[in-house]
Structures are given as structure tokens and as C-alpha cells.
VOPAGU-2260 file (C-alpha; in pm, 1 decimal, decimal comma):
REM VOPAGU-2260
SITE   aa  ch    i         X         Y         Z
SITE  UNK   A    0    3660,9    1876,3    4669,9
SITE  UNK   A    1    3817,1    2144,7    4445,3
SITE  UNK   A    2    4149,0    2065,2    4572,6
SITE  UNK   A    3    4105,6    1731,4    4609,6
SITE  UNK   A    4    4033,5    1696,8    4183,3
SITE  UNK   A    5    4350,6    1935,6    4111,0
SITE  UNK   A    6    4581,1    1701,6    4359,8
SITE  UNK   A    7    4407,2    1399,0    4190,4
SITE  UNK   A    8    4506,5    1514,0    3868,2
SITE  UNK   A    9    4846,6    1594,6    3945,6
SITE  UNK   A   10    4913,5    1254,3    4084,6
SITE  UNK   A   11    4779,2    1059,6    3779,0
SITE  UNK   A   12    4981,0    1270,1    3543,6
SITE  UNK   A   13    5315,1    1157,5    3759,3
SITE  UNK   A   14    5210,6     819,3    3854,9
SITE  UNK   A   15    5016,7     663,8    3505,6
SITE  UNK   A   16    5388,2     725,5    3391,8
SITE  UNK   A   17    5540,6     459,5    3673,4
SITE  UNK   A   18    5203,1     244,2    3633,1
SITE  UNK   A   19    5267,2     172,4    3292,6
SITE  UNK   A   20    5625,5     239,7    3172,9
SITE  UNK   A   21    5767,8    -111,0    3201,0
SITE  UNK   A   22    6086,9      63,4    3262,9
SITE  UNK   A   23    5947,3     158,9    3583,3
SITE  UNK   A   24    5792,3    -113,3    3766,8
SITE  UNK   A   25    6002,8    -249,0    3985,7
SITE  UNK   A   26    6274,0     -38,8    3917,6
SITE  UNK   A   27    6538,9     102,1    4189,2
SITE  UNK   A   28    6722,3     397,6    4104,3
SITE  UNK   A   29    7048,8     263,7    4231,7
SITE  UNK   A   30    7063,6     -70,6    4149,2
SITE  UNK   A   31    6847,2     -88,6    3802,3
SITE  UNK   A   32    6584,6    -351,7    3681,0
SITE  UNK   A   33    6488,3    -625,5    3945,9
SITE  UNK   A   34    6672,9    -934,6    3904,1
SITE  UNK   A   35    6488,5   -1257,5    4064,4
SITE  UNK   A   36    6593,8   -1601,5    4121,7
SITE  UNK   A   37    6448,5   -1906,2    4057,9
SITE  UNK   A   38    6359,9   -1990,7    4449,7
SITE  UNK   A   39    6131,7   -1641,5    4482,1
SITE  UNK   A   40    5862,4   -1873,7    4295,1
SITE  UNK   A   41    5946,6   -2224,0    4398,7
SITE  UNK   A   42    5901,3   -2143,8    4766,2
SITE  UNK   A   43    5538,0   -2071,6    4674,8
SITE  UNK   A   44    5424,6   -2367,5    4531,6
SITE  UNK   A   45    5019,8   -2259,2    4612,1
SITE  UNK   A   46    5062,1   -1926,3    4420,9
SITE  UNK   A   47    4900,5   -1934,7    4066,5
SITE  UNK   A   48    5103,9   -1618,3    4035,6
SITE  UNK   A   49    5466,9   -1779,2    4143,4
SITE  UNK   A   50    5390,3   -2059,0    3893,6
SITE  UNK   A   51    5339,9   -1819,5    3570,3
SITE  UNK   A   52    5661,0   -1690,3    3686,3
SITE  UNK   A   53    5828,8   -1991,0    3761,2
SITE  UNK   A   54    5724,1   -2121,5    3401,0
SITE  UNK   A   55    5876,1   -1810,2    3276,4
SITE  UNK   A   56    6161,4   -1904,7    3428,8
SITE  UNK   A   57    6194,9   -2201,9    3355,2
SITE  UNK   A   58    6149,6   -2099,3    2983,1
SITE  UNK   A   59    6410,4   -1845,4    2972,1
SITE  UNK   A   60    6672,9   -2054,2    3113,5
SITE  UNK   A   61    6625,1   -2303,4    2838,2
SITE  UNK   A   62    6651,4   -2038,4    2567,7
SITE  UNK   A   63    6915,9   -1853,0    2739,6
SITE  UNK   A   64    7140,3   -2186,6    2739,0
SITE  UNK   A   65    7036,8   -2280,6    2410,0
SITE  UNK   A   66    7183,7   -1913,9    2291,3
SITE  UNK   A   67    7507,1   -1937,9    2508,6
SITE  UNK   A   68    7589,2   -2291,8    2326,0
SITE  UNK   A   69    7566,5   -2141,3    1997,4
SITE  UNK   A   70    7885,6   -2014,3    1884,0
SITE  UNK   A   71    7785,4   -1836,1    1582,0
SITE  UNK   A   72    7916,1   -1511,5    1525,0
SITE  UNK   A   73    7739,8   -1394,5    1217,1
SITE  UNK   A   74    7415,7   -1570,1    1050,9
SITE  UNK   A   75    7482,0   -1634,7     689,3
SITE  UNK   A   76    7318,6   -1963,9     620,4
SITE  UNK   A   77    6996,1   -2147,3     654,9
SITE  UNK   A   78    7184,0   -2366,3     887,3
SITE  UNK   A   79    7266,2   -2081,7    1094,3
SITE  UNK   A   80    6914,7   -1989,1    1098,1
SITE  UNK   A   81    6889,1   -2314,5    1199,5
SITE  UNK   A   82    7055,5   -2342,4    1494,1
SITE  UNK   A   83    6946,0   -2001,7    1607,4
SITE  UNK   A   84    6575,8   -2065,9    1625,4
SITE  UNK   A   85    6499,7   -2241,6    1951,2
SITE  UNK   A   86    6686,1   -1948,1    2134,3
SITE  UNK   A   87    6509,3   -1674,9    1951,4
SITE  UNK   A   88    6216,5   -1880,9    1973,7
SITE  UNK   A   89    6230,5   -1956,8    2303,6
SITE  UNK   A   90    6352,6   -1585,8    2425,9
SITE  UNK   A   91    6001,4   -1507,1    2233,7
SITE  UNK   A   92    5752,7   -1772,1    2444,7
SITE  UNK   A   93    5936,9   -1671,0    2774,2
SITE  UNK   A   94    5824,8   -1368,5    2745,0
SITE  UNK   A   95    5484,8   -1395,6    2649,9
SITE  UNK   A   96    5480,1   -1636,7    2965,4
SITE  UNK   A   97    5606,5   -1341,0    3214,7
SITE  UNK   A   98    5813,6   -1044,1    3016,5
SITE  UNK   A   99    5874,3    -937,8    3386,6
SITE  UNK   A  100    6179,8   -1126,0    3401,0
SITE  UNK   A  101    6304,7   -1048,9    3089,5
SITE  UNK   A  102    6572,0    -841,8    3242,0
SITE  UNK   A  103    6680,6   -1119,3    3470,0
SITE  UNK   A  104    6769,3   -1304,9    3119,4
SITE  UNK   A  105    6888,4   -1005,8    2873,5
SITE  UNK   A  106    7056,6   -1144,0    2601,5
SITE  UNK   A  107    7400,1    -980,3    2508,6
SITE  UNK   A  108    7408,1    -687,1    2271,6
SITE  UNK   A  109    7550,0    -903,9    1997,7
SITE  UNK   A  110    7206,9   -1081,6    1958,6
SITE  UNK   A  111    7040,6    -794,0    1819,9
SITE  UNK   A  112    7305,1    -792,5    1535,4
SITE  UNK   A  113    7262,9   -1162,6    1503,4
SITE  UNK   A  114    6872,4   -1116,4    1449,2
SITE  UNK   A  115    6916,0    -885,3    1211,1
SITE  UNK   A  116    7115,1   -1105,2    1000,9
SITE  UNK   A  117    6880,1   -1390,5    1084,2
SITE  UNK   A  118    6593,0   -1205,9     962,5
SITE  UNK   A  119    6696,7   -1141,3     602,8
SITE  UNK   A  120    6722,1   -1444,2     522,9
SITE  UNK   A  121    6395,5   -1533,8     708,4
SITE  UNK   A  122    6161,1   -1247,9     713,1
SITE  UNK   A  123    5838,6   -1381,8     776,2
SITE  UNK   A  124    5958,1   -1545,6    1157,0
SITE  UNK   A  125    5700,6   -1387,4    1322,0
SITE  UNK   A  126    5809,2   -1499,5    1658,9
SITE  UNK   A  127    6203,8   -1399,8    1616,5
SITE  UNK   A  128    6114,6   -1084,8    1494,4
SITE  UNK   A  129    5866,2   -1018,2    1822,8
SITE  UNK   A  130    6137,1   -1125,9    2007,2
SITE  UNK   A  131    6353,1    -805,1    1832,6
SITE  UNK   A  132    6101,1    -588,5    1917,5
SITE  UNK   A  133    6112,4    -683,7    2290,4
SITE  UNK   A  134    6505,1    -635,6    2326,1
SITE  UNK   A  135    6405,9    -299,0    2183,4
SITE  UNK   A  136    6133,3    -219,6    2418,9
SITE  UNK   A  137    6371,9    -320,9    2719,2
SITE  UNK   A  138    6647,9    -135,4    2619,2
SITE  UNK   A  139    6783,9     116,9    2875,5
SITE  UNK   A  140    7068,0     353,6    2772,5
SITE  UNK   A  141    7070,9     678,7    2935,5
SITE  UNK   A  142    7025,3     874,0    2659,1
SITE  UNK   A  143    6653,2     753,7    2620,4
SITE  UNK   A  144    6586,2     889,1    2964,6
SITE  UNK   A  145    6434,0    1247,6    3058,3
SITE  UNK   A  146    6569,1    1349,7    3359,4
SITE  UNK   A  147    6241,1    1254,4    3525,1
SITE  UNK   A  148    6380,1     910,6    3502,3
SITE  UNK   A  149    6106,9     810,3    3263,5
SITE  UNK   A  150    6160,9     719,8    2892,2
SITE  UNK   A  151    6229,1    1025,2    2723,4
SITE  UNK   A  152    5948,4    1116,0    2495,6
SITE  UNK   A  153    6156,5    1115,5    2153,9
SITE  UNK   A  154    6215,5     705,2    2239,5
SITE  UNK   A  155    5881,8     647,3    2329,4
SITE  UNK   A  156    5722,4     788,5    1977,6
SITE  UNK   A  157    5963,0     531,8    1874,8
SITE  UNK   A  158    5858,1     221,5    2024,7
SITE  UNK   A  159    5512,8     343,5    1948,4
SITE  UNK   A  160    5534,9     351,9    1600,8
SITE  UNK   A  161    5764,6      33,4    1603,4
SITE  UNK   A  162    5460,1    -160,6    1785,1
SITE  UNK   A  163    5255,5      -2,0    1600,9
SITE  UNK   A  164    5355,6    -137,4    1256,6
SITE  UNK   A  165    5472,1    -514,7    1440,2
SITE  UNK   A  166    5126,4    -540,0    1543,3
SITE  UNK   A  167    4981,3    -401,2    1241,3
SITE  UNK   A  168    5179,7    -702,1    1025,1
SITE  UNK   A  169    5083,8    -966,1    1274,8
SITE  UNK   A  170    4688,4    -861,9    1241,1
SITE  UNK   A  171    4734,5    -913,4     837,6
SITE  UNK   A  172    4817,3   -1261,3     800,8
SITE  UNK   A  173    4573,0   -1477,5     724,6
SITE  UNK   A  174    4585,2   -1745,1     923,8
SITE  UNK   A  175    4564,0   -1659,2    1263,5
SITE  UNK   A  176    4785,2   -1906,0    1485,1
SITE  UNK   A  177    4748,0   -1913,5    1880,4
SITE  UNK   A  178    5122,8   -1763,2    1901,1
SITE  UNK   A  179    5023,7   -1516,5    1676,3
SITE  UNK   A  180    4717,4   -1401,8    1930,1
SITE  UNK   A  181    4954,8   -1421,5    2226,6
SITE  UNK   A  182    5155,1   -1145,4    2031,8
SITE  UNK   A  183    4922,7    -922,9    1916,6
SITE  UNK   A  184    4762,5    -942,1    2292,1
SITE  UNK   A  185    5141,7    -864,9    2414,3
SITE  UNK   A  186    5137,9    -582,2    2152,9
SITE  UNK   A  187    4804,5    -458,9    2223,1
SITE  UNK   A  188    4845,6    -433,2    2624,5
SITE  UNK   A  189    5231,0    -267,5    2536,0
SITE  UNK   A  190    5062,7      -2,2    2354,1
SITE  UNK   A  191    4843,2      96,0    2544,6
SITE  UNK   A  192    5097,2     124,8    2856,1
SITE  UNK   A  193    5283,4     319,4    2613,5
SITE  UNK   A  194    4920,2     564,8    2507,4
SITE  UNK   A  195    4917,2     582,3    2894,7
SITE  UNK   A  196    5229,1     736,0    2942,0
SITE  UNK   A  197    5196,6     970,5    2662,4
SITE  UNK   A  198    4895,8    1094,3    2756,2
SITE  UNK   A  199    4668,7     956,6    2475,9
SITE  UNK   A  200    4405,2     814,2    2654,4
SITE  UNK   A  201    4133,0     730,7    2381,9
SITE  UNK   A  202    4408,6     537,7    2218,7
SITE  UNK   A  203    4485,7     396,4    2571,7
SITE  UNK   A  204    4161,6     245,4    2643,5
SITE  UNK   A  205    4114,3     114,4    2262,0
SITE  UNK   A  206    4445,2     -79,3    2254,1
SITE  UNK   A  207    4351,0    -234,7    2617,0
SITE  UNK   A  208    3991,3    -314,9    2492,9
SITE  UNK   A  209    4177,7    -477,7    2197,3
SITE  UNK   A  210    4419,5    -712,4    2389,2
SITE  UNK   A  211    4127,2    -798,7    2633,2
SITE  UNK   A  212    3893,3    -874,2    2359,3
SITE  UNK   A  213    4171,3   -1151,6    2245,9
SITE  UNK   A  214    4149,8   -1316,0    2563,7
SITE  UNK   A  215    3884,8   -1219,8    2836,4
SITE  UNK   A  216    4068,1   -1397,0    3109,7
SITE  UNK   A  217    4369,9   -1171,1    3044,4
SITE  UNK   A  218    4383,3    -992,1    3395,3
SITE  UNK   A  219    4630,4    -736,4    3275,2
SITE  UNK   A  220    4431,2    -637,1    2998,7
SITE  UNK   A  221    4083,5    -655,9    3190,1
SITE  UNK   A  222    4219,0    -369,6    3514,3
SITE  UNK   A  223    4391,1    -172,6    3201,8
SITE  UNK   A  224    4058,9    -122,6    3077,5
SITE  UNK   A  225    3867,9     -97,3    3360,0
SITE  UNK   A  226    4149,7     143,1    3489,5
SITE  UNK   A  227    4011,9     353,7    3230,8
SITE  UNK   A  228    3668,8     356,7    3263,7
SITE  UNK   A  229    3734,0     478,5    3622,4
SITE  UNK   A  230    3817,3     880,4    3473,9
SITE  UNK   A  231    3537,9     804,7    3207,2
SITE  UNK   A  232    3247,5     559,8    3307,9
SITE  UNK   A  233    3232,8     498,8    3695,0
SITE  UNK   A  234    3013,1     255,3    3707,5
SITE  UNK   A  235    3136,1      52,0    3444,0
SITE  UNK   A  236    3509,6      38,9    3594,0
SITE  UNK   A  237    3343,6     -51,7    3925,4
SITE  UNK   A  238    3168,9    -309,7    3712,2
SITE  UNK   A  239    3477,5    -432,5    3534,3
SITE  UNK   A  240    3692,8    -432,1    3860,5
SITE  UNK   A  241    3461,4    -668,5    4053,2
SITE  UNK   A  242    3503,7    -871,4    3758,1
SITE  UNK   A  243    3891,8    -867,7    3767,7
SITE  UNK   A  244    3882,7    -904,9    4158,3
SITE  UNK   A  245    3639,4   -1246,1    4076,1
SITE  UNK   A  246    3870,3   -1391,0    3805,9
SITE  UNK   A  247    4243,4   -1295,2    3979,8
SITE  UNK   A  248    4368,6   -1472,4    4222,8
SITE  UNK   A  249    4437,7   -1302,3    4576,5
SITE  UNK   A  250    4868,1   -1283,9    4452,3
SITE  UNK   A  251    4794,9   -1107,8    4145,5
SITE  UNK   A  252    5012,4    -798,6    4079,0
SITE  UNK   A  253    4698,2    -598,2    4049,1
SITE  UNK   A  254    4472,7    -739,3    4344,9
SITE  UNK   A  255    4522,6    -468,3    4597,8
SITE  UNK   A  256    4509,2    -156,5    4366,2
SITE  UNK   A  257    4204,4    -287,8    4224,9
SITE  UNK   A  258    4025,5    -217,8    4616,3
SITE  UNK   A  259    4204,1      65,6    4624,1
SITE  UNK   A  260    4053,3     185,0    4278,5
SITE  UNK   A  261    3766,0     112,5    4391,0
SITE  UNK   A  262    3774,6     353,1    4713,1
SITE  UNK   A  263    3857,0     622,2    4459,9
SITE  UNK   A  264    3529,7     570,1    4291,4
SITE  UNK   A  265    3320,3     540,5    4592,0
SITE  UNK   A  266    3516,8     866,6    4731,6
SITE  UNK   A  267    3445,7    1098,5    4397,1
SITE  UNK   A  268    3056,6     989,5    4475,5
SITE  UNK   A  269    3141,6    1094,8    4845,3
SITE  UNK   A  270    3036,0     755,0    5017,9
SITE  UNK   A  271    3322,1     772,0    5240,9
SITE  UNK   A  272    3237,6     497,8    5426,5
SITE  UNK   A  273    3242,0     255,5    5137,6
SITE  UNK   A  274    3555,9     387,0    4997,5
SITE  UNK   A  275    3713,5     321,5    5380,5
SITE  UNK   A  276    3585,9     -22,5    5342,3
SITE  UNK   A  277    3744,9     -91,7    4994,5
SITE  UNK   A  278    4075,4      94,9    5101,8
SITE  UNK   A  279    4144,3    -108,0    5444,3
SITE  UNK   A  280    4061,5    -445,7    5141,3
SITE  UNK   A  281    4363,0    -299,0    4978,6
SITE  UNK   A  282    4579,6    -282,8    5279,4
SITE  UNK   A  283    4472,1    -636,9    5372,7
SITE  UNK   A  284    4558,2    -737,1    4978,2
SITE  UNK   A  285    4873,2    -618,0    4987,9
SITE  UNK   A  286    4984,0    -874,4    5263,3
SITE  UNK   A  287    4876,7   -1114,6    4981,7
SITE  UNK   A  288    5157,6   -1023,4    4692,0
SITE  UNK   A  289    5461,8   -1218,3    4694,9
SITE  UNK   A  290    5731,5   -1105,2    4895,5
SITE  UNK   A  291    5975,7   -1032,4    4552,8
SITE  UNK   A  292    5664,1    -846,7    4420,2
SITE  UNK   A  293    5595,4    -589,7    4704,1
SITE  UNK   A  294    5315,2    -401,1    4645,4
SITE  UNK   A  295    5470,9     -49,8    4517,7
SITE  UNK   A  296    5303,4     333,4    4478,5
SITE  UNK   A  297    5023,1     291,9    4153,6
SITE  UNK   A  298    4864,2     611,7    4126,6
SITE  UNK   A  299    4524,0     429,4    4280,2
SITE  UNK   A  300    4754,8     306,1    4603,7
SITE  UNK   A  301    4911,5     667,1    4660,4
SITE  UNK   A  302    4560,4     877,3    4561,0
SITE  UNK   A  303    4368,3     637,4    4827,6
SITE  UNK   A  304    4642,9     691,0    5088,6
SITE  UNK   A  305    4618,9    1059,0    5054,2
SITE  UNK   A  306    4253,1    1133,5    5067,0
SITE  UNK   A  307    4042,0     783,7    5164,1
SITE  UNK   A  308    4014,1     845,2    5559,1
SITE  UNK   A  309    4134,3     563,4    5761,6
């Protein structure tokens, strides 16, 4: 068991950093971000999962258009403000639909410049200025990687305290708005991947507990905190995960590592046979994901193929 707990930590040191970077998921080495097309979704008309996606979708190829028509080069007038908006606006509501096709739709390197400009002369455009932070948070340059392949630490204290202070402003106003919850549960559920993957795991749990208490049917925000409960409060992340496994739908991203969590906790209180049960759930879960959304090697997934028996 000694052995097992040293292994156990090893893994969740290496793999918290692909369950939660952004930059990771879904990423190939040799080809870069996952691009999808529109008929991944389409084909799965049944899927509550392919339709958030395909909304997404639908969403970003509106606002991507919108941008490509307008020929401005530099934003100097209300009128180019103006015209700007539905793109920026639109870039911003895509990806609080599905960010995970974000890079399938990345805007040109000019349009940071151009929001910039935009932004001085309207400051207070909550939603264009969330939409700057997430061409920020998706950037990918080399130089911001370690040679791990993960974010380099210097970039992430970056978009930590950038996220930090956007989320901050967005809390202040007055006048809450439903867009403006959307954010701040976008925000909250960013930073805590990005507590995750710097190892501050108080400030973790807190910004997951923060984005779930926005919206309790949020299922990403839900198996982030019950995620971690499971090195903290056992029972309450077995708790929490039934609940996720009740509310998500059998295609969610999450389904199968949520059994597979759940062997993990049965195995640490060495009922084997129970954590064999929840394990062979996960296998049969996985068979459920759609086929451009494979399951992939979460620390819970690689920990329960190593020591679960089966």
C-alpha cells in the first residue's frame, strides 16, 4: 500500500497538469490543438453533448464571418466600435457555449491589436474584454512552454493574475447580468484548472466551489470539486460524484473518469471488489464519448488502470 500511495502521488503530480491545462486536452504533439468540423456533432443528433458543441459551432461561425467582413484595420471611432461588436461579442458567447473549439475558430493575431484599440474607447464592454482574456489564455507560442510540454510556470502566474483581476472586476458591478454569471463561472472553473496545475490546491477547490455555486447544474464545475474532495473528504467526493454521474448525461466528457474516480476511492478503503465494479463502469463509459472526443489518460483513468484489478 506504501508503494501504491508514492506511485499515486507521482501520477497526480504529472497528470492534474494534462487534466486541467486547457493546453493539454486534446492536444497531439505533432499536429497541435484539435480542430473539429461541423459534421462530428451533427451526426449525433441524440447527444446532449454533440448539441452544446454543435451550438458552439454554430456560434463561432457567425462571429468568425461577421469578423472576416469587417475590413477595419485600426478602431478609432464609435462607429468602428460599432461594427466590431457582434464579432467580439459573438467570439465571447461561443465560447462560453463550448471554449473547446475555440482553436478550431482562432481569430488572427491582428484582433488582439484591434481590441485593444476597441477597448479605450469602450472600457466597460465586459464581454469584449472576456473575449481578450480568452485569446490570451489560448495563446501557444513556444516560448510559454517548459520542456515538459506544459505551460511554463512564468506564463501561468500570468494568466493567473490576469483572471484573477478580470474576475475580480466582473464580481464588482452592481448589477449582476446573466452574461456576467456565465463569465465569472468561465473565470471561476479557469482558475481553478490553473490552481490545479500549480499545485495550489486550497485555492483549487475554492475557485471550483465558486463557479459551481453560480450554477449547480454546471457538470464541469460539480467533478472539479468533487475531484477534490476525493484527496481530502472521501465520502463527500463519492457523494458529489454520484451526483454528477445522476445529472450528466452518459456522452459527457467526464462520465467515465467519474467511475473510474470512484474505484480509486473504494480501492484506498481496500474494497477491491467495489472498486472492480466501478472500474469495468468506466470501461463500459468510455464506449459512450463521442468518437472526436475519445476518452484520453486523466490521472483517475491511468491510476485505476494501474492498480484497480481487472
Amino acid at each position: 500500500m506504501e508503494a501504491y500511495l508514492k506511485d499515486f502521488e507521482y501520477i497526480m503530480e504529472n497528470n492534474l497538469q494534462r487534466t486541467h491545462d486547457s493546453h493539454r486536452m486534446y492536444f497531439n504533439n505533432s499536429r497541435g490543438p484539435a480542430i473539429f468540423e461541423y459534421s462530428m456533432f451533427t451526426d449525433f443528433p441524440d447527444s446532449p453533448t454533440a448539441k452544446r458543441y454543435e451550438k458552439a459551432f454554430e456560434l463561432f461561425c457567425v462571429a468568425e464571418k461577421v469578423l472576416m467582413q469587417c475590413t477595419i484595420t485600426k478602431v478609432e471611432t464609435i462607429e468602428d466600435c460599432i461594427c466590431l461588436q457582434p464579432a467580439f461579442h459573438g467570439y465571447a458567447k461561443a465560447n462560453l457555449c463550448e471554449g473547446h473549439l475555440f482553436d478550431t475558430f482562432k481569430p488572427t493575431k491582428k484582433t488582439a491589436d484591434l481590441i485593444d484599440q476597441y477597448l479605450k474607447l469602450r472600457p466597460n464592454d465586459i464581454l469584449t474584454e472576456y473575449f481578450k482574456t480568452t485569446i490570451i489564455n489560448n495563446e501557444q507560442p513556444s516560448d510559454y512552454k517548459s520542456q515538459s510540454g506544459y505551460s511554463s510556470g512564468k506564463h501561468l502566474k500570468k494568466l493567473i493574475k490576469m483572471n484573477e483581476q478580470f474576475a475580480l472586476k466582473v464580481s464588482k458591478k452592481k448589477s449582476q447580468s446573466e452574461i456576467q454569471r456565465d463569465i465569472l463561472i468561465d473565470k471561476y472553473f479557469l482558475l481553478g484548472s490553473l490552481y490545479s496545475i500549480t499545485d495550489q490546491e486550497v485555492r483549487a477547490l475554492d475557485s471550483f466551489q465558486k463557479s459551481y455555486d453560480l450554477d449547480n447544474s454546471n457538470l464541469d464545475s460539480l467533478y472539479g470539486v468533487a475531484f477534490y474532495h476525493f484527496f481530502r473528504n472521501s465520502d463527500k467526493a463519492e457523494s458529489l460524484l454520484k451526483k454528477y454521474l445522476q445529472l450528466a448525461p452518459e456522452c459527457d466528457r467526464r462520465y467515465y473518469d467519474a467511475y473510474y474516480t470512484l474505484g480509486l476511492i473504494h480501492l484506498k478503503r481496500e474494497n477491491i471488489k467495489q472498486a472492480t465494479e466501478y472500474f469495468n463502469k468506466g470501461v463500459t463509459a468510455e464506449q459512450k464519448q463521442l468518437p472526436c472526443l475519445p476518452a484520453w489518460d486523466t490521472f483517475s483513468r491511468m491510476s485505476a488502470r494501474l492498480y484497480i484489478p481487472h
